[in-house]
N, C-alpha and C positions, 0 to 999 in steps of 0.2 A: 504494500500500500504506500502510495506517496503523497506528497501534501494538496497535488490535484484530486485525489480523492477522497481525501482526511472533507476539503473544502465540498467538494459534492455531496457529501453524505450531513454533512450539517446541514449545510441549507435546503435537500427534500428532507431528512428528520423534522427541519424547525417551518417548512415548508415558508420559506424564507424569498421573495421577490427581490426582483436585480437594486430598486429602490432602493427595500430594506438592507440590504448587504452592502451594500455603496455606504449609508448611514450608520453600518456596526464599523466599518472602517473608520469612516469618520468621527466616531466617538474614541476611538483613539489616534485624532489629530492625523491621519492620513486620506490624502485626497485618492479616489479613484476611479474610474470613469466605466462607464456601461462595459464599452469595447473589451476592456482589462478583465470586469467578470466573466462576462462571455468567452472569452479566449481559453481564460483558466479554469470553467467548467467544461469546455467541449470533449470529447472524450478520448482517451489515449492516443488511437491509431486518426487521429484529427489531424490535417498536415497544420491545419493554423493555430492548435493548442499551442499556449504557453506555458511554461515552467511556473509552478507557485513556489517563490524560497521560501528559505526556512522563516527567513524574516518576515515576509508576508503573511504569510500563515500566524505564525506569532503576533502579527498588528492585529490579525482578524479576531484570535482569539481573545487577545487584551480590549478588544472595542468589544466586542461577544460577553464578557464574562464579566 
């Protein structure tokens, strides 16, 4: 499991909208933009996924929790 999936399984769990996720980032002072969650939900074998770092994932969770 990687943090592309850590991040998808939260947001159907918490059945979470691009809005609302945009807004848990931002509650820990990071901006992000539609495009950037889309990219980083698309699915593995996606040629335009993006990488979520470790860092990332850590802002989402600190705005999350």
């Amino acid at each position: 499991m990687n943090n592309n999936d850590i991040l998808r399984r939260t947001r159907y769990t918490f059945d979470l909208s691009d809005d609302q996720m945009i807004q848990v980032f931002a509650l820990a002072d990071h901006a992000t933009t539609r495009a950037e969650i889309s990219d980083w939900l698309k699915k593995d074998d996606h040629p335009e996924q993006q990488q979520l770092y470790d860092k990332e994932l850590a802002i989402f969770l600190n705005g999350f929790f």
